[in-house]
C-alpha positions in Angstrom: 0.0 0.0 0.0 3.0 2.2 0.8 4.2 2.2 -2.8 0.6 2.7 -4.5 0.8 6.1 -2.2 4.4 6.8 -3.0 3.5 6.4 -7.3 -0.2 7.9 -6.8 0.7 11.2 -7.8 3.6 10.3 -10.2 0.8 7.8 -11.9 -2.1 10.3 -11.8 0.0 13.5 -13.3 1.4 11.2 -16.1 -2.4 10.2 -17.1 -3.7 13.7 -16.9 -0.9 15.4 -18.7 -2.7 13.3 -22.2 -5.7 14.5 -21.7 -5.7 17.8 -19.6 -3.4 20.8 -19.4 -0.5 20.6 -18.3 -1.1 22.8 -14.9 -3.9 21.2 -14.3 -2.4 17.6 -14.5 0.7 19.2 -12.2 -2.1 21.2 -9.6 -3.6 17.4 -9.4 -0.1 15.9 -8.5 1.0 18.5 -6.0 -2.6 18.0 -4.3 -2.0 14.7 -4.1 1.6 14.8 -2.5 0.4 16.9 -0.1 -2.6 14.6 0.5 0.0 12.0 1.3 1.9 13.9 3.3 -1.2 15.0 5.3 -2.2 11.2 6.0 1.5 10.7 7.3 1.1 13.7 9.7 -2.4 12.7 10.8 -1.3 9.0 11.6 1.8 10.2 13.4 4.5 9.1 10.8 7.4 11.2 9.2 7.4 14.2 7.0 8.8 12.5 3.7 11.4 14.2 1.9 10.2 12.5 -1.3 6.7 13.6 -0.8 6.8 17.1 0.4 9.8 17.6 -2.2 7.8 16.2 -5.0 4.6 18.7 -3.9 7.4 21.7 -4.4 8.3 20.4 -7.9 4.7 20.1 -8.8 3.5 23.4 -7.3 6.3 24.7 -8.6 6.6 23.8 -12.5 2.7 24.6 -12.5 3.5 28.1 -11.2 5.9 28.5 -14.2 3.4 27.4 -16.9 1.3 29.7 -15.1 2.8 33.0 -14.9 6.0 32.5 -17.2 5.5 30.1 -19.8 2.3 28.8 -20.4 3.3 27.3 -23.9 5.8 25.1 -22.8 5.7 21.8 -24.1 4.7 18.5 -22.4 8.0 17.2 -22.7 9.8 20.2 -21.2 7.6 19.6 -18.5 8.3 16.3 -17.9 11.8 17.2 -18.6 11.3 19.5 -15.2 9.6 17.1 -13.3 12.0 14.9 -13.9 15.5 17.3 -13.5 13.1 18.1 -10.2 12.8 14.2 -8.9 16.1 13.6 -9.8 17.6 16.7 -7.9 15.5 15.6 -5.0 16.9 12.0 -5.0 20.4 12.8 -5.5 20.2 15.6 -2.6 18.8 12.9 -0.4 21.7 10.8 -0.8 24.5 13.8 -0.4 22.5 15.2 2.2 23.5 11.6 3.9 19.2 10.9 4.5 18.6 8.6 1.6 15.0 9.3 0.7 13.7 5.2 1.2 15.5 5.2 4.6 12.0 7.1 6.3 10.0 4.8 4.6 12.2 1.7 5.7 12.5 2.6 9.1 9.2 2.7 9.5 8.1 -1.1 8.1 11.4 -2.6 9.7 11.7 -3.7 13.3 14.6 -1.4 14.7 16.9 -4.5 14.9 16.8 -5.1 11.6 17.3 -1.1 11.4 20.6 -1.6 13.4 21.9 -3.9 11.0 25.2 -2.4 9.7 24.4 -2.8 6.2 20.4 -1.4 6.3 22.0 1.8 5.7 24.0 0.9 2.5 21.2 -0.7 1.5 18.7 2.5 1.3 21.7 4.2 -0.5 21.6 1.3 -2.9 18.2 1.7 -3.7 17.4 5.4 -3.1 20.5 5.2 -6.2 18.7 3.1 -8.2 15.5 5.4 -7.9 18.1 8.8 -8.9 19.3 6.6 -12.1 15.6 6.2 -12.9 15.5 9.9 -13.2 18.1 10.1 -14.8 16.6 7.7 -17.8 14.0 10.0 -17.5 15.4 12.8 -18.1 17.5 11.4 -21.1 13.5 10.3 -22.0 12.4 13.3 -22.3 16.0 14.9 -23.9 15.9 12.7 -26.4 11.8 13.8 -27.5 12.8 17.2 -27.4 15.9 17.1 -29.4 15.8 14.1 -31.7 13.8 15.3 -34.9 11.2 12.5 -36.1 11.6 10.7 -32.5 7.9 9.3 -31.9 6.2 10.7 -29.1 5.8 7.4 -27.1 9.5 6.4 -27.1 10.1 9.0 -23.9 7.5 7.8 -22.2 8.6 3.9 -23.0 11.7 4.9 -21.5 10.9 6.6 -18.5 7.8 3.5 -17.9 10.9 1.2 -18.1 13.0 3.2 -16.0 10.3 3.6 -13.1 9.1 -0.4 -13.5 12.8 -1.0 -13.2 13.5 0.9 -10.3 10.0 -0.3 -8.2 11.2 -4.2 -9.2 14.5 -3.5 -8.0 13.1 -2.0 -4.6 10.7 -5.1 -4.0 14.0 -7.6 -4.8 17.2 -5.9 -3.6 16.1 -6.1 0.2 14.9 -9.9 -0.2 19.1 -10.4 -1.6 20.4 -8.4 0.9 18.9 -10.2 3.4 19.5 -13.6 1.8 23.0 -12.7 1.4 23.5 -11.4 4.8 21.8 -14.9 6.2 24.3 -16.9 4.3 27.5 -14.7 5.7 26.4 -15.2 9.2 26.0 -19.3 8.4 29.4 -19.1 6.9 30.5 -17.2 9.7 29.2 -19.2 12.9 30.6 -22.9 10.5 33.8 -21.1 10.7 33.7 -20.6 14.4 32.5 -24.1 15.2 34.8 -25.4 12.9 37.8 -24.1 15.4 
């Protein structure tokens, strides 16, 4: 359920922006993220950086259409939405608070959250989610500058990168705990072996 709340608005805006204006499809999204961020609040959970962020890079790309550029085109808005996710997924990494870490913290009992490789592991996929973006953004680079391009191979691209990047969060934690349970065999045969 976590995920479908994480994607909602990321799902929702993509859907609107082929059939209504671009501002209204980004309004709809940064409603959303906020909407998400309010159920958080209300059921006593983190502020996300991810979802307040992404409200800010809604709000904010519809405010540009808005009073700067309405004729922008839909893939130089995606092309900021995407610069926009992918600035806010990076930052969360150099900023040393890898965005998946709130959400992990808050699904994991806090031994497994001691583990000394939980952190790396958020890094690992919190980086998988920033080179999603950065598809993305080569997506949407490639519509906008590649004459004769069809319209649909940006947003096969950035459907490939996000599928890729939501399969690789479901598997990488099942691996890393796999892995770890066969170092610690490994480990204790090794002991009793002395």
């Amino acid at each position: 359920m976590t995920i479908f709340l994480i994607l909602a608005p990321y799902g929702v805006y993509a859907a609107l922006m082929m059939v209504v204006s671009a501002t209204l499809s980004l309004a709809v999204a940064a409603a959303l993220c906020l909407a998400v961020v309010a159920l958080d609040a209300a059921k006593g959970r983190s502020i996300k950086i991810l979802g307040l962020g992404s409200a800010i890079v809604f709000a904010g790309v519809a405010a540009y259409l808005g009073l700067v550029d309405p004729a922008m085109s839909a893939s130089a808005v995606r092309l900021a939405v995407d610069c926009g996710i992918f600035a806010l997924s990076l930052g969360s990494m150099l900023l040393r608070a890898p965005f998946t870490l709130q959400y992990a913290l808050e699904v994991v009992p806090p031994e497994t959250a001691a583990i000394p490789g939980f952190l790396r592991a958020n890094y690992v996929i919190t980086g998988a989610w920033t080179l999603s973006a950065l598809l993305m953004i080569v997506g949407n680079l490639m519509t906008l500058y590649v004459p004769g391009l069809p319209y649909w191979s940006g947003l096969a691209i950035a459907f490939a990168a996000r599928n890729s990047a939501l399969y690789f969060t479901r598997w990488y934690p099942e691996y890393r705990k796999t892995r770890d349970i066969a170092a610690r065999t490994a480990a204790a045969m090794s002991v009793q072996d002395l």
